[in-house]
N, C-alpha and C positions, 0 to 999 in steps of 0.2 A: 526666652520667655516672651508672652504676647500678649499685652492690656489690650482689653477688650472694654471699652465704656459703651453704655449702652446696653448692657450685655442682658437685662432684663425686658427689653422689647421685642419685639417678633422679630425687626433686622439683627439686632445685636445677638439675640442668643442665640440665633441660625447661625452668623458669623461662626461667634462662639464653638458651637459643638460641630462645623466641619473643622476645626482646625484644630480641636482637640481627635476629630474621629483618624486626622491625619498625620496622630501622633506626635504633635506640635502641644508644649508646653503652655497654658494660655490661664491666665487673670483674667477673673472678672472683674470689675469696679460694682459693687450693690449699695443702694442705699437703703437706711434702715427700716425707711418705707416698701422698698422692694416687696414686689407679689413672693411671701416663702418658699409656693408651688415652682415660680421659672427661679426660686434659687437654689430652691433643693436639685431641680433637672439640670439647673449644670452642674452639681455637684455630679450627679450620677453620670456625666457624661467626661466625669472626669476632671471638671474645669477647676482651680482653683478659686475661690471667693476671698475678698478681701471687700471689707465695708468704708465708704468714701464719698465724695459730693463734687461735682464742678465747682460747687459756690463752696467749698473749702479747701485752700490752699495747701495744708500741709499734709492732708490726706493722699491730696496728688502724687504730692515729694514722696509720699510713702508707695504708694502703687506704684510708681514710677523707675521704684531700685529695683536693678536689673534684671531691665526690661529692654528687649532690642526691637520691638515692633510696637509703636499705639495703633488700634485703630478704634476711630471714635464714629459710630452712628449716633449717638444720642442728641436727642431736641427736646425742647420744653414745649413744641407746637403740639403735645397731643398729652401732656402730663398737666394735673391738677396741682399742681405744685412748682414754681420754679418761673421764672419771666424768662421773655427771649433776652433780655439783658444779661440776668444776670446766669443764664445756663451757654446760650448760643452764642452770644459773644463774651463777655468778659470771663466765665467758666475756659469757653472754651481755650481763649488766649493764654488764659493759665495754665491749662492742660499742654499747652504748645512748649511756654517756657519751664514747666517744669519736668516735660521728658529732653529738651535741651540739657537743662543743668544734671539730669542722672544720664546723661551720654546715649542719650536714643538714636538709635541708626536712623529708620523708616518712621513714618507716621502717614496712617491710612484714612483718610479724613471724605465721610459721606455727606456730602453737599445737596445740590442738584441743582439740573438746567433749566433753562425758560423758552419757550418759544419764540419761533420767528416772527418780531415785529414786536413784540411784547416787551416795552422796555419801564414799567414800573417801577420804581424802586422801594418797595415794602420792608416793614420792618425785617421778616426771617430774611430778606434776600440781601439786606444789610447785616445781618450778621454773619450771615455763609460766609457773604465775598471777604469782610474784615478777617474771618479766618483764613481763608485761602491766601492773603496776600501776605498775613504772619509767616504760614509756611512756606511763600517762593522766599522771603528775607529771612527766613532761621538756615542753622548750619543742618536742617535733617533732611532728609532724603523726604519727598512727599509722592502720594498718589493722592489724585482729588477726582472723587469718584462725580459724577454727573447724571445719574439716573431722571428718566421722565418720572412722568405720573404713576405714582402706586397703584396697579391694580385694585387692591385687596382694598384701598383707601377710597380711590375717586369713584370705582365700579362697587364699591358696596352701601350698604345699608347709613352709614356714615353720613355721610355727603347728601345724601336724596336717592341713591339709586338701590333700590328696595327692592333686590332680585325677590327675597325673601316672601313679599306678602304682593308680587308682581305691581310695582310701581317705578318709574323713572323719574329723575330730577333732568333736563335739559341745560346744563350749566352755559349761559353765555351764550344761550340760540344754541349750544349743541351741534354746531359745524365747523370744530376743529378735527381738524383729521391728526390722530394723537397713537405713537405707539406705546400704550402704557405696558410697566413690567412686573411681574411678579418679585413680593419681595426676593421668597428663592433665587431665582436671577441673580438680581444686587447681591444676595449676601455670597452665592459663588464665586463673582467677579473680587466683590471685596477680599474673599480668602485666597484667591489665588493672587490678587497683587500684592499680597503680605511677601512673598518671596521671588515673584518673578522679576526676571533685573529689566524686562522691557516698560513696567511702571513708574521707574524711577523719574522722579521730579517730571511728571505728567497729569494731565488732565485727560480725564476719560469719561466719553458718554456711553450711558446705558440704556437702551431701550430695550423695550422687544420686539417679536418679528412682525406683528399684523398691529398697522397704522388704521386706526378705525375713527369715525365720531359717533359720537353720544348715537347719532338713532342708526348707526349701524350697529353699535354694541346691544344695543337694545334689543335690535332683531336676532341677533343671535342670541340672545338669550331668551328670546320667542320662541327660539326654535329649537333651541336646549329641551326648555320646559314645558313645550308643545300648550301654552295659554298666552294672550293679547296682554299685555301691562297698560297700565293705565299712565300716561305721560303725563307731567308738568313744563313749561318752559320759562326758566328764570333769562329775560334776557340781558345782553350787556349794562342796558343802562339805568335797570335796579341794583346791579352788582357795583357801580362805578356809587350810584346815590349813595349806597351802604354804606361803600369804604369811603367817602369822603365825609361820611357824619359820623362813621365810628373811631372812638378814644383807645380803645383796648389792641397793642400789639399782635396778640395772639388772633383777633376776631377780623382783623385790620388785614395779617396777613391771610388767611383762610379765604377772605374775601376777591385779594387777590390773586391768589391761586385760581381762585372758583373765576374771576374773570377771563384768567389764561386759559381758560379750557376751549375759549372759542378762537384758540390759533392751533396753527400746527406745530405738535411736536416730533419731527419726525425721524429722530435718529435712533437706530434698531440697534442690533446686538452684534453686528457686524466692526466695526474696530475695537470694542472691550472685547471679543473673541480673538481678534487678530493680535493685537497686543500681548495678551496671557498666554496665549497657545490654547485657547479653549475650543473646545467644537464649537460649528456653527446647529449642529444639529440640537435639540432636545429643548429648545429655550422655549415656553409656555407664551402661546397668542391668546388673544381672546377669546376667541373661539372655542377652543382646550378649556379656557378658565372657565366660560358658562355651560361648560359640560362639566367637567370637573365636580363645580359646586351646587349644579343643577342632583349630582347623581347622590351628593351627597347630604342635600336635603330630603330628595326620596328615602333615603337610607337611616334617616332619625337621625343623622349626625350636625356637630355644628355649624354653621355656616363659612365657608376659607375666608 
């Protein structure tokens, strides 16, 4: 059996239903707030549901009986609900010692990296690293995934970059050169280190294959969508003013995220391929992704 927390987010329930499509028994963790629509789709993809919270303990102990795999994508960085305190670190810590005490083999644990030269220490990046050092000192086998920047996240509508109604945000003067990846990507790496023995007790970066910045990604989505966008450029040192006046963990760290955007992140898909046994082939650049979602705005469809 295989907890899957997080299982109601775009990374989780991806997770989720490759690993049940590969015939792998898998738990989701929902809470009672969960969107019904991604609880019902994993039902139908098979998954088992079981209703639970980071921020309660013995719901964990209950997910937790016999279970040979966690793996946890979940963060409170994008949920109305929940502090980095008390979901990303102290949840998570709990989630650590409570597939300990039910005999958990592996625990699959989605982090991420930081650019080069980038050495802030923000709230989420205090909570990652505190889990990751639970799991090198627990008796369970770990993978600690390292993915850049989410596509779907930093390149969309979200953030300021507004393929949508042709507008761009410049995060940080927009001259980092960044291989960001499709969640897809991550959540294939993530299901195949569920069983591959070359994961064990490792740290893995994800990237993807085309390292762009902001006003290259931009052009290529000029030229996806064959119109000019209209830029803005936020530069470093309104992003630094913000996070030094702002109180709130969640706004504190988003800020500094949006600061890193003006370093390189430049690690691709080349050793999470090498490690799993995965092809180097098929992994989504930006490029792909502003066609992608370019054809599927033509199309009346929702935005990736």
């Amino acid at each position: 059996m295989i907890l899957v927390v997080g299982a109601t987010g775009e990374l989780g329930s991806r997770v989720a239903r490759l690993l049940a499509a590969d015939g792998e028994r898998v738990r989701a963790l929902t809470r009672g707030s969960s969107d019904p629509a991604r609880v019902a789709q994993l039902q139908a993809a098979g998954v088992e549901t079981v209703q639970g919270d980071l921020r309660d303990g013995a719901s964990l102990a209950a997910a937790c009986r016999g279970v040979e795999t966690v793996v946890s994508t979940a963060t409170a960085i994008v949920r109305p609900d929940g502090t980095l305190s008390s979901v990303d670190t102290d949840g998570h810590l709990a989630l650590v010692d409570a597939a300990e005490a039910a005999g958990v083999q592996r625990f699959v644990f989605v982090s991420f990296t930081m650019p080069q030269g980038f050495e802030l220490e923000f709230p989420l990046w205090r909570s990652k690293r505190a889990v990751e050092e639970r799991l090198r000192s627990s008796t369970l086998e770990y993978t600690v995934l390292w993915p850049n920047a989410f596509m779907e996240s930093w390149l969309g509508p979200g953030t300021g970059f507004d393929y949508v109604n042709g507008s761009a945000r410049y995060l940080a003067g927009g001259g980092g050169r960044i291989a960001f990846v499709t969640t897809a990507d991550v959540a294939r790496v993530a299901a195949a280190a569920v069983r591959h023995p070359g994961a064990r007790d490792r740290v893995i970066p994800v990237g993807g294959p085309q390292a762009v910045t902001y006003r290259e990604a931009v052009q290529l989505f000029e030229a996806a969508s064959g119109r000019a966008f209209t830029v803005e450029e936020v530069p470093p040192e309104a992003l630094r003013a913000g996070y030094a006046a702002e109180e709130d963990d969640k706004t504190r760290s988003f800020l500094a995220l949006s600061l890193a955007m003006g370093h390189d992140w430049p690690a691709g898909p080349d050793e999470a391929a090498r490690v799993l046994g995965l092809s180097s082939e098929g992994w989504t650049g930006v490029e792909e992704y502003a066609q992608a979602v370019t054809r599927s705005l033509r199309a009346g469809g929702a935005p990736a």
